[in-house]
LOTINU-28979 format. One record per residue: residue in one letter; y, x, z of N, C-alpha, C in turn. Coordinates in pm, whole numbers, padded with zeros to 5 digits, always signed. Example, Ala and Ser with C-alpha at 12.3 -4.5 7.8 and 13.67 -1.06 7.14 Angstrom:
! LOTINU-28979
a-00569+01319+00780-00450+01230+00780-00330+01320+00780
s-00225+01285+00708-00106+01367+00714+00003+01290+00787
! end
This chain:
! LOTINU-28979
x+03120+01905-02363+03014+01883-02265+03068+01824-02135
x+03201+01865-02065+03221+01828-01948+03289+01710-02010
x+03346+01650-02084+03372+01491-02111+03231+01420-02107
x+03138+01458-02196+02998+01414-02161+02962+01365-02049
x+02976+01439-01884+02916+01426-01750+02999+01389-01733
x+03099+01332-01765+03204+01261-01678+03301+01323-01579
x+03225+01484-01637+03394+01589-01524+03474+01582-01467
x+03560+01530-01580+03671+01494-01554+03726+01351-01495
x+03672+01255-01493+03661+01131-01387+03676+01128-01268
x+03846+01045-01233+03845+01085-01095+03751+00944-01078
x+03728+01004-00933+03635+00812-00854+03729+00856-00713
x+03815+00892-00704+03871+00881-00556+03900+00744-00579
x+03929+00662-00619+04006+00540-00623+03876+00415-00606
x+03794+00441-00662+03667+00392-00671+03590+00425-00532
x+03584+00556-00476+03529+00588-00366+03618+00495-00227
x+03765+00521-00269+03811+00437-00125+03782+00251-00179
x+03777+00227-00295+03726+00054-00297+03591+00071-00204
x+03484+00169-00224+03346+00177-00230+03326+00125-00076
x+03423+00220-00005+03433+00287+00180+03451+00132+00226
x+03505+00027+00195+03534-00124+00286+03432-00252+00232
x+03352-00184+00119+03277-00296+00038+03187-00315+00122
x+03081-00413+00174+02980-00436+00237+02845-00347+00152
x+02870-00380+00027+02789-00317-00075+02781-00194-00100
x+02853-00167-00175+02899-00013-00237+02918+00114-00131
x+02958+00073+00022+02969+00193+00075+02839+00214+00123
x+02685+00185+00084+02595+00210+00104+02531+00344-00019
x+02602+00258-00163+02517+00309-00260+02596+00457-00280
x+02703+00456-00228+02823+00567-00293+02787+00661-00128
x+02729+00620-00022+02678+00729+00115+02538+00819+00006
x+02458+00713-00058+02299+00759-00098+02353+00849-00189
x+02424+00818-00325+02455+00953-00429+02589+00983-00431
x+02640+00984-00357+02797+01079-00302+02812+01194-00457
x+02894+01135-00513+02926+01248-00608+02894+01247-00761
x+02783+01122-00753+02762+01084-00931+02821+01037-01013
x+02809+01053-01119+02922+01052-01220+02869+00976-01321
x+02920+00879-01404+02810+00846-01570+02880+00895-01667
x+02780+00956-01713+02753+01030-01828+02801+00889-01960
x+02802+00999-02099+02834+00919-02242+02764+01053-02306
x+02745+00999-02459+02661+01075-02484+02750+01199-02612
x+02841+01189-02559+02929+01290-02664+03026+01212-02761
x+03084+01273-02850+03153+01193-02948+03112+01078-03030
x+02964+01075-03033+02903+00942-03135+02864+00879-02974
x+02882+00729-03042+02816+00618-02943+02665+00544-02941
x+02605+00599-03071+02474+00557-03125+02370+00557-03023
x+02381+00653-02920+02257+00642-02852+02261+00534-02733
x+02376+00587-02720+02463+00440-02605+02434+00271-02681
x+02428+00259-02811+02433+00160-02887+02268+00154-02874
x+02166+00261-02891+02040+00221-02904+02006+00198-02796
x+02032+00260-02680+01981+00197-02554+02051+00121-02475
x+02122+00049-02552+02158-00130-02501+02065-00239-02519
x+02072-00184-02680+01975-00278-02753+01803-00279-02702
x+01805-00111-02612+01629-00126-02593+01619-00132-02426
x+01757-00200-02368+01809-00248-02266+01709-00418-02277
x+01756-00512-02401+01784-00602-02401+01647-00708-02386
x+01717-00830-02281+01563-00944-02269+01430-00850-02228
x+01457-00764-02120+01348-00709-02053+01327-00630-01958
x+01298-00640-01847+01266-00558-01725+01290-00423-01754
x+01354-00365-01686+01347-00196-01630+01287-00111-01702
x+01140-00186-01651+01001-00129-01645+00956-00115-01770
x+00975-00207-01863+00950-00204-01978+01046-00116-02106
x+01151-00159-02067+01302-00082-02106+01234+00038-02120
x+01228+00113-01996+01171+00264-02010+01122+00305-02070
x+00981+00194-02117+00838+00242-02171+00913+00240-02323
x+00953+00161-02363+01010+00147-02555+01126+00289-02501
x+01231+00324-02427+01310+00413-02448+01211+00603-02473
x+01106+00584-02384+01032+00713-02391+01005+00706-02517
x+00929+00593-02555+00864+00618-02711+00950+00643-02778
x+01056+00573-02818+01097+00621-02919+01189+00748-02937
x+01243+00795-02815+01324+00946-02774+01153+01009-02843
x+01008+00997-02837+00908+01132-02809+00864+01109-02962
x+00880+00999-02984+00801+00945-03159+00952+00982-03263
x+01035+00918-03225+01142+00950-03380+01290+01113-03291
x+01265+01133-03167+01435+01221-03140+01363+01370-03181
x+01525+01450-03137+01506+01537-03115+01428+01629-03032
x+01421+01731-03078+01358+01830-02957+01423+02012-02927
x+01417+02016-02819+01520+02155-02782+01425+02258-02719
x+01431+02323-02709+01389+02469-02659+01423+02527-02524
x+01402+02521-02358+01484+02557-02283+01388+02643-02209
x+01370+02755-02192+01293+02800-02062+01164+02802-02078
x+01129+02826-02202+00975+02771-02238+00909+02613-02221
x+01057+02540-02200+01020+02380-02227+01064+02283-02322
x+00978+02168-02398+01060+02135-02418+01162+01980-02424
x+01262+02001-02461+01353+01850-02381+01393+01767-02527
x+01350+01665-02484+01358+01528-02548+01461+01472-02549
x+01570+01485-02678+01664+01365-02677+01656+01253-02752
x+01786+01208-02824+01775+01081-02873+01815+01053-03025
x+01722+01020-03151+01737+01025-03224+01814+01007-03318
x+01836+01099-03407+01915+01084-03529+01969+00932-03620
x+02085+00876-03592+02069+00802-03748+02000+00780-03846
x+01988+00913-03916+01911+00879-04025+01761+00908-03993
x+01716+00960-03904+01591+00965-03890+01565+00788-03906
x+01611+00685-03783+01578+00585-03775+01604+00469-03945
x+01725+00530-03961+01737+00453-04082+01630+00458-04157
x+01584+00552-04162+01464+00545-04275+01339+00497-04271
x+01331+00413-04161+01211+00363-04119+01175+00215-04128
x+01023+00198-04153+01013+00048-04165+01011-00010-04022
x+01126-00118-04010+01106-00202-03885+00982-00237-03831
x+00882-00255-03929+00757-00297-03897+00654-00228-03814
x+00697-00056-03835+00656+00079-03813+00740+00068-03699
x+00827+00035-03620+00855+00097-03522+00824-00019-03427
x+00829-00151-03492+00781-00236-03379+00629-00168-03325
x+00547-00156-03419+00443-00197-03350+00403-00025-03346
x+00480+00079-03328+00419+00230-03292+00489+00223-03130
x+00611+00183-03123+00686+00196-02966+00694+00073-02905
x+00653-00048-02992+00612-00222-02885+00778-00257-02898
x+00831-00226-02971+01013-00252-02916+01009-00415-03009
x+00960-00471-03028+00978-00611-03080+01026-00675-03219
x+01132-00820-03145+01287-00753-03242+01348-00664-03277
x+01316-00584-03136+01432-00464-03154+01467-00403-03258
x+01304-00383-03330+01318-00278-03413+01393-00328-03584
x+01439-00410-03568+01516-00495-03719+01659-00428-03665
x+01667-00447-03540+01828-00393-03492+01849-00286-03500
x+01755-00192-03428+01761-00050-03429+01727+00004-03588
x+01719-00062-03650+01740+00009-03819+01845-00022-03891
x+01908-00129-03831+02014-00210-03908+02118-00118-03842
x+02136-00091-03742+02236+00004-03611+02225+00106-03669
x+02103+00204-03740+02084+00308-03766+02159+00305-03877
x+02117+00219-03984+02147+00265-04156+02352+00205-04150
x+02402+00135-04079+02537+00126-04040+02597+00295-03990
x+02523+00341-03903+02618+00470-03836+02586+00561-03961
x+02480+00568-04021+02468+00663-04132+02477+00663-04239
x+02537+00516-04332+02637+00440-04437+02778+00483-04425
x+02779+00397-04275+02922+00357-04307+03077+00450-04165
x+02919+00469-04052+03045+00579-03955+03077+00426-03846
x+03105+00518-03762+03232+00418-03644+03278+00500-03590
x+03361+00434-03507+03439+00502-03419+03395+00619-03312
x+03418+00742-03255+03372+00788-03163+03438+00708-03032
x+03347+00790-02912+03389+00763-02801+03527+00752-02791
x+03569+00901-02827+03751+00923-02777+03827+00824-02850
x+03792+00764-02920+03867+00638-03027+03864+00544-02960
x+03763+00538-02922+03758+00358-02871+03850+00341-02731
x+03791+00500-02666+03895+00532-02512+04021+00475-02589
x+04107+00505-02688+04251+00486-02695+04262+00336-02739
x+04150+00255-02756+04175+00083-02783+04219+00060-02636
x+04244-00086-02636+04269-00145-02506+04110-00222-02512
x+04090-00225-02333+03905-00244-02320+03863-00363-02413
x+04017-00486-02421+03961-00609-02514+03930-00555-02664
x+04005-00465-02711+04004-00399-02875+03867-00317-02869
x+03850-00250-02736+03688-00177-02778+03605-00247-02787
x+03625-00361-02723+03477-00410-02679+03469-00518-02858
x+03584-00568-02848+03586-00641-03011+03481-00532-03088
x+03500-00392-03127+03485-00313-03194+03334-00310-03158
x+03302-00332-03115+03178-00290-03053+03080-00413-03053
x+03144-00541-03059+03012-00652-03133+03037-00620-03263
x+03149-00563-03372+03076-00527-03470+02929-00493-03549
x+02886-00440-03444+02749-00337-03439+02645-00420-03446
x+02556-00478-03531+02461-00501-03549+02355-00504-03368
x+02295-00569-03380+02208-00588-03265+02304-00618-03124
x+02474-00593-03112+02529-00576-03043+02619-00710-02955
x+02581-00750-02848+02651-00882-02833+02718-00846-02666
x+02774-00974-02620+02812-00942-02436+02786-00882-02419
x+02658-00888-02354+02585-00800-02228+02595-00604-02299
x+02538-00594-02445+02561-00476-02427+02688-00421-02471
x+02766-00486-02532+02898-00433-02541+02958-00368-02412
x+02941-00414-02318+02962-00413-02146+02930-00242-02124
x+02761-00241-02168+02753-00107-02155+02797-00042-02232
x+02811-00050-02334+02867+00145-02419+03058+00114-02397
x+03075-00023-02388+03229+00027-02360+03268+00147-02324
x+03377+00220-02332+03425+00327-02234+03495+00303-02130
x+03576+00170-02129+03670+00127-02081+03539+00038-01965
x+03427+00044-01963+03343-00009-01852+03365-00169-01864
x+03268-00205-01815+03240-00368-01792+03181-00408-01662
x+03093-00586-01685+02953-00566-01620+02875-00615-01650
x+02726-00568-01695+02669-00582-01796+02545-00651-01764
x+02577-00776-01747+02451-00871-01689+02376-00942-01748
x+02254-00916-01741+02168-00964-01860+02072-01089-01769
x+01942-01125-01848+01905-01241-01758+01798-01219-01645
x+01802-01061-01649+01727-01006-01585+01778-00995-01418
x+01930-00980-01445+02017-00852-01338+02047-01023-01215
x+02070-01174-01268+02097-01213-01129+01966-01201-00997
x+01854-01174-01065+01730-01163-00958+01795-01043-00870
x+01903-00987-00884+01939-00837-00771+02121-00909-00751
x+02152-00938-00830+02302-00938-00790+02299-01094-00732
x+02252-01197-00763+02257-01302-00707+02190-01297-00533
x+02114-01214-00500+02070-01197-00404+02168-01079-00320
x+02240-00997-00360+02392-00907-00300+02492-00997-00306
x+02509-01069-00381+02634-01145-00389+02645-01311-00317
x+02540-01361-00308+02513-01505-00299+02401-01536-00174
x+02299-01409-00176+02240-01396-00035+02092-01441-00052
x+02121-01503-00213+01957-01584-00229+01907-01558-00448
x+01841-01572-00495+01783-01552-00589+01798-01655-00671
x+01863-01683-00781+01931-01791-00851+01764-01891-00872
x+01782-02008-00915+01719-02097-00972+01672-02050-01150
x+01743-02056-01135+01768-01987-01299+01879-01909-01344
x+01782-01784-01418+01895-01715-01431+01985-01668-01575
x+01917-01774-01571+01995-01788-01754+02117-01811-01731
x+02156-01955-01677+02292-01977-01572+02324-01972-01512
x+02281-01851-01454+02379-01757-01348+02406-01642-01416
x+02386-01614-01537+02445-01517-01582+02600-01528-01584
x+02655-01596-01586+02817-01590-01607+02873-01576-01444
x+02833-01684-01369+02873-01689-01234+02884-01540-01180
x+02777-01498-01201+02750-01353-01133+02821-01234-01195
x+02860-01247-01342+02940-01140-01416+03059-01171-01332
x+03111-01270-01352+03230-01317-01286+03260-01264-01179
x+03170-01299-01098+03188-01238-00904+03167-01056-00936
x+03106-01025-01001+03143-00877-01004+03236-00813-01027
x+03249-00858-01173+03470-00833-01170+03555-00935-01115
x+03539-00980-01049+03648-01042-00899+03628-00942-00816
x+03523-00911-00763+03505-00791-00626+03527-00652-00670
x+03534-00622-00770+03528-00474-00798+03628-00432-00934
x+03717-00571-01001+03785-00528-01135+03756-00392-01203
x+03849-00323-01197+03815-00198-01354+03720-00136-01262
x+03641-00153-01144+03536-00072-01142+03393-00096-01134
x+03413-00221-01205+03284-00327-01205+03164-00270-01265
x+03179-00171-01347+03110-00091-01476+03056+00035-01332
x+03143+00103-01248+03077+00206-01164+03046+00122-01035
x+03033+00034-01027+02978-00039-00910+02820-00102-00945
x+02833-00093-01111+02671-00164-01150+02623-00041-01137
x+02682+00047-01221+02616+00183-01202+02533+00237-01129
x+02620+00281-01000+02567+00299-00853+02434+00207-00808
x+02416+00047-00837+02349+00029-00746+02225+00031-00781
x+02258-00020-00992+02135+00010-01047+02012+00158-01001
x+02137+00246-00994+02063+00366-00960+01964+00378-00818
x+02038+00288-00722+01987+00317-00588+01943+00182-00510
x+01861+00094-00622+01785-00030-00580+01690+00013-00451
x+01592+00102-00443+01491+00121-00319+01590+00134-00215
x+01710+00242-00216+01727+00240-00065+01803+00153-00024
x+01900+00087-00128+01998-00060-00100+01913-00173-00062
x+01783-00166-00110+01675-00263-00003+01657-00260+00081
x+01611-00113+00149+01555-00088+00277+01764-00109+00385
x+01819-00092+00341+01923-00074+00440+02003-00206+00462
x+01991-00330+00323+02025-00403+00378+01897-00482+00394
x+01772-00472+00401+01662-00522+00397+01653-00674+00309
x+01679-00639+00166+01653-00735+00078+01557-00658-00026
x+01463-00756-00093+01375-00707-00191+01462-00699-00321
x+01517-00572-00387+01564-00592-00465+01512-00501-00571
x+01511-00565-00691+01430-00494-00794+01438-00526-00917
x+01476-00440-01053+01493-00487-01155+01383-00422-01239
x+01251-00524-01185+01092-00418-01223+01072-00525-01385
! end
């Protein structure tokens, strides 16, 4: 469990980059002390919510991640409540793509998220602590293996961290980094991955982290509209 929350993770090293950044010593004042989480020894859920990450707003992201955690996961018992996680392998394997597009709206997705499913519950991968002992280029190799799995989300379930910019993310980082809102952000996707690991190297992965988390008040303080709605 405490590998889970990230316990054991120092960020002193990360906190003094954070303290001189124009950026980061805003987002690391707002949640002083957060940590990212993994989801235990399997990477599957990390793998499904890349994929229900992918080619879409926030806003929408959310709406396909609720459904399908409340329509196919688990459920726990706490206090007379109860808590929603994230589904089984084989639950998903067994399902028609067709059935999950159109019960949770997830699109494509849902050819990936069965193909992702019936792979972890065939054939196995690596856990977390495995991939920790690749070097970040050997995990991340390991990790487009994966069906539905390309750049952008390899970035996220790495362990070894990335930065995971999709065509969504230069509308916020092109406007922190560049001062203005790309033309297009199809091709600014690279420019902008780039400038993130130049400014922040191995901590490019807890620097997206942070700000993703704290878009409203990183607006109001440096007074830019920033939003990944």
């Amino acid at each position: 469990m405490v590998h889970s929350i990230g316990a054991y993770d120092d960020l002193h090293e990360f906190y003094k980059l954070a303290k001189n950044d124009l950026i980061l010593k805003h987002v690391v004042a707002d949640l002083n002390g957060m940590h990212s989480t993994s989801s235990g020894d399997t990477i599957f859920p990390d793998a499904l919510l890349a994929i229900l990450l992918q080619m879409a707003p926030l806003k929408r992201s959310n709406e396909m991640m609720d459904c399908v955690i409340r329509k196919y996961g688990e459920t726990a018992e706490f206090e007379d409540k109860t808590v929603y996680v994230w589904p089984q392998p084989k639950k998903l394997a067994s399902l028609n793509p067709d059935t999950l597009a159109k019960v949770c709206k997830v699109g494509y997705r849902a050819e990936r998220i069965v193909e992702l499913a019936e792979k972890f519950e065939k054939e196995g991968f690596p856990t977390l602590q495995e991939l920790e002992k690749l070097s970040p280029e050997g995990a991340k190799k390991k990790l487009l293996e994966l069906p539905g799995i390309g750049d952008y989300s390899a970035d996220i379930i790495n362990p070894h961290g990335g930065f995971p910019i999709d065509v969504w993310s230069p509308e916020v980082f092109g406007k922190l980094f560049f001062g203005k809102e790309p033309e297009n952000n199809r091709q600014a996707v690279e420019k902008v991955k780039m400038e993130g690991i130049l400014r922040w190297g191995q901590w490019s992965w807890m620097a997206f982290f942070y700000i993703v988390q704290d878009l409203e008040n990183l607006s109001k303080k440096l007074s830019i509209n920033l939003r990944l709605a």
